[in-house]
N, C-alpha and C positions, 0 to 999 in steps of 0.2 A: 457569551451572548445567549440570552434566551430566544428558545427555538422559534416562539412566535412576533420574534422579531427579521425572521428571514422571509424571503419570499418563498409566496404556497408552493409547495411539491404538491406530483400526485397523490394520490390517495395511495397508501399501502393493501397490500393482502392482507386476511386476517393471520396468515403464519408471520409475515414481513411486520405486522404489529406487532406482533409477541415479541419478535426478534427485537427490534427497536426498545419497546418496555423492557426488554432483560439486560440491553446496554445500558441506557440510563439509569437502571437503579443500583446496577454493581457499579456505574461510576459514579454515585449520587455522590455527596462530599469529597472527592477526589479533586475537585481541582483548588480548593483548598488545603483540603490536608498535605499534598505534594506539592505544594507551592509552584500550580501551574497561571504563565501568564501568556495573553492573548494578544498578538500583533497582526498587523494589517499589512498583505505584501502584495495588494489591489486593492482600488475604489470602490470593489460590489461587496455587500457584506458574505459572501461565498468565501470571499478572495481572502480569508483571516488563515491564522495559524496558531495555535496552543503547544508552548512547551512547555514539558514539566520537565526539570532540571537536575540530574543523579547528586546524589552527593558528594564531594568531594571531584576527584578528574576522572571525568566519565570515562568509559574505558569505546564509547562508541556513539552516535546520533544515528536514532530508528526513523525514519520521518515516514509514518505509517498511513496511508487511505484508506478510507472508509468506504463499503460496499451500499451496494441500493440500488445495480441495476442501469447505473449514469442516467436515473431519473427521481433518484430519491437519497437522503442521506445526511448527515451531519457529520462533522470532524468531533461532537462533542459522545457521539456511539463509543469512539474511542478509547473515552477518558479512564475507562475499568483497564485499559491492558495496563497505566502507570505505575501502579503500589510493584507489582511482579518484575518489571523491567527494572526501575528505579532500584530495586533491592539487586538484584544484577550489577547496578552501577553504568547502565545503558541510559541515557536520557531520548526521550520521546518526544516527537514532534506529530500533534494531530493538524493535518491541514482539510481546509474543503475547498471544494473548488465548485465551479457551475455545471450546471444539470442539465441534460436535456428533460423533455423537447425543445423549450427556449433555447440552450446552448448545444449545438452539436458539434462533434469531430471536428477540428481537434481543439477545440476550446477548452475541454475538463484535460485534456494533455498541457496544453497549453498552462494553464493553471498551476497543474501540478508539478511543472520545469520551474515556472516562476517561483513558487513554495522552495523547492529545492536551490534556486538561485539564490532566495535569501536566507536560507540556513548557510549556504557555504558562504555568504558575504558577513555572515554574524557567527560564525566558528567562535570567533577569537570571543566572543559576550558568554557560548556557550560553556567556556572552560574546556574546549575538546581538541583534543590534535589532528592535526590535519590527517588527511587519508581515512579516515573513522566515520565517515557519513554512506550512512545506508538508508535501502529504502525499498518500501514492500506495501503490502495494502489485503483487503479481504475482496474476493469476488471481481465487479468489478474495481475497485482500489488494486487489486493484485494485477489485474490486468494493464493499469497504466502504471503500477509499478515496473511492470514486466518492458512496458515498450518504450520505457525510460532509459534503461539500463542497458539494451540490447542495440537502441539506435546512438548517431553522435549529432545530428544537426542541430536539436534542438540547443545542445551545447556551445556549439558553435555561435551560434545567434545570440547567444547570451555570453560572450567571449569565458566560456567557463571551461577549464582545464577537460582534457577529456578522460583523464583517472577520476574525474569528481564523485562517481560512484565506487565504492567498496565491495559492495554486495549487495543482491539482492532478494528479498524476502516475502514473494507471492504464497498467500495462503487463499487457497480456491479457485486462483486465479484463472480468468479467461486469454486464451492464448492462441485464437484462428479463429476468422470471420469465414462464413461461405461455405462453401462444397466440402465436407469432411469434417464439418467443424463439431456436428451433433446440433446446434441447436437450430428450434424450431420455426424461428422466423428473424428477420433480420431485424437486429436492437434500433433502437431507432434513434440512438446518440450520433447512428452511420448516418445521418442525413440522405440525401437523394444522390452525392455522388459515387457512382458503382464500384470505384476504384478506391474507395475508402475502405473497405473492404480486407483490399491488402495492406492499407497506410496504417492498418489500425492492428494489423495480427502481428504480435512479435513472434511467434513462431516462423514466419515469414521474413522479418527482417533481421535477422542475427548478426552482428557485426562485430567476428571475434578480435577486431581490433580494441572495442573500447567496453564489451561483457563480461562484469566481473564476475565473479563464484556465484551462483543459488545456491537459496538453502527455499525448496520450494515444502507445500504443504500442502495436504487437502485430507478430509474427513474419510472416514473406512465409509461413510454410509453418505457419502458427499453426490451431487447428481452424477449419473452413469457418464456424460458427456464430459462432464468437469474431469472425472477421474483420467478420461481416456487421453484428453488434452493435456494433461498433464504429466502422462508416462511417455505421450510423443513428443512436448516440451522436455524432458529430461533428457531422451534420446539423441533430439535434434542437436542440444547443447554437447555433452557429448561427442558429438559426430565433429565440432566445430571446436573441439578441444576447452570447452568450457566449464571447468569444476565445477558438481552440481552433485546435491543430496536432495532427497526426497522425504519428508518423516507424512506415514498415514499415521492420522489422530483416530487413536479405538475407539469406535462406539461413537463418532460423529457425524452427524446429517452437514449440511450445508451450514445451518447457524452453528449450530455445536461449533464446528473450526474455529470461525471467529471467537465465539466466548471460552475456549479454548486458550486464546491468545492472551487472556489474564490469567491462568492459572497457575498458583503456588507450586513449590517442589520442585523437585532436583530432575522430575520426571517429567514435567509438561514442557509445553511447548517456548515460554520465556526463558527458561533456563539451560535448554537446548540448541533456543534462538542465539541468547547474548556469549556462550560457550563457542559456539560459531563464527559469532562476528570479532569474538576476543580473537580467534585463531584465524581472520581472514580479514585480507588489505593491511596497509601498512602496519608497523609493529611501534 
């Protein structure tokens, strides 16, 4: 879908430009060349999803979200992580979901359970075996990756098995709303009710019943508050018996991580990621 076919976001920062320009050109031809195709798992054109499809039997499904703040964003920023995963033998799922201020809490959650409800309802189209669906995201994407993985209701409601997740795959991700959290004012995807707050920090709601492995991320030069949430994220999991690795990306600010997440080599983060996910959830 071309972007000025969706409804207007806000305006970006001039850094949140650049960022955006350096997604779309490393995924420029990308969703042709890896034979990515585009389904509808909602009536808003939000509600789409793009997979590109590994060769042969994948050995996993990434179903990855896109960051922007849950006011800004496309599933299509994405499309640069596929050549690196694909070669992996990982196939990738870009979903988007709604945005506040229009959409708040927990509508882009919401969204992003439905995205996930139909990848595990279309496994079998994927070529992938069961147990092998993961799921992770950049910033805010990592954040609702995070409170996907960690709670069970939304599974529930969508009568979907509660091993449905494999692992999970936050890079930058945010992980506590409120008092302690570091940041500077409240997101405004929280809406007006106070208690959202907690509904929305997976650091707060861990349920080592249905939390499968992280394999978390964030940049060496990532925001100060990102970092610190994310070593009390690994901790908490830990504490609650939840297998969890941490890789800092060298020499990354905030974007860097993300564009990170296409990088070639045996050393970056795809090839560390899908090495991972070969070795966790079912076999």
């Amino acid at each position: 879908m071309r972007l000025d076919h969706y409804p207007a976001q806000e305006p970006l920062s001039p850094v949140g430009a650049a960022y955006a320009a350096q997604c779309l050109a490393r995924g420029e031809g990308v969703l042709a060349r890896c034979h990515g195709e585009t389904f509808a798992y909602g009536p808003d054109p939000y509600q789409t999803l793009t997979v590109f499809p590994a060769p042969g039997t994948p050995r996993g499904v990434l179903v990855f979200l896109h960051g922007g703040g849950w006011t800004s964003g496309y599933k299509e920023w994405m499309y640069f992580m596929a050549p690196s995963l694909l070669a992996q033998g990982i196939t990738l799922v870009c979903p988007g979901y709604r945005l506040a201020p229009g959409h708040v809490f927990p509508t882009g959650l919401d969204d992003a359970a439905d995205a996930l409800a139909w990848v595990h309802d279309n496994m079998h189209r994927l070529g992938t075996p069961p147990g092998r669906l993961f799921v992770g995201g950049h910033s805010a994407g990592g954040h609702l990756a995070a409170l996907l993985a960690v709670t069970q209701g939304w599974r529930a409601r969508r009568h979907l098995p509660l091993g449905l997740v494999a692992g999970c795959l936050p890079v930058s991700g945010v992980y506590r709303f409120g008092a302690g959290s570091g940041l500077s004012a409240r997101p405004r995807f929280l809406g007006e009710a106070a208690d959202n707050e907690l509904h929305a920090s997976p650091a707060l709601l861990i349920d080592a019943a249905v939390t499968p492995p992280f394999f978390m991320a964030h940049g060496e030069r990532d925001f100060d508050h990102l970092i610190a949430q994310a070593i009390d994220m690994e901790d908490l999991l830990q504490r609650h018996g939840v297998p969890v690795q941490r890789q800092v990306l060298a020499d990354c600010d905030h974007f860097g991580a993300s564009l990170a997440c296409g990088e070639h080599g045996e050393r970056g983060w795809p090839a560390r990621a899908a090495q991972w996910m070969r070795q966790t959830g079912a076999k």
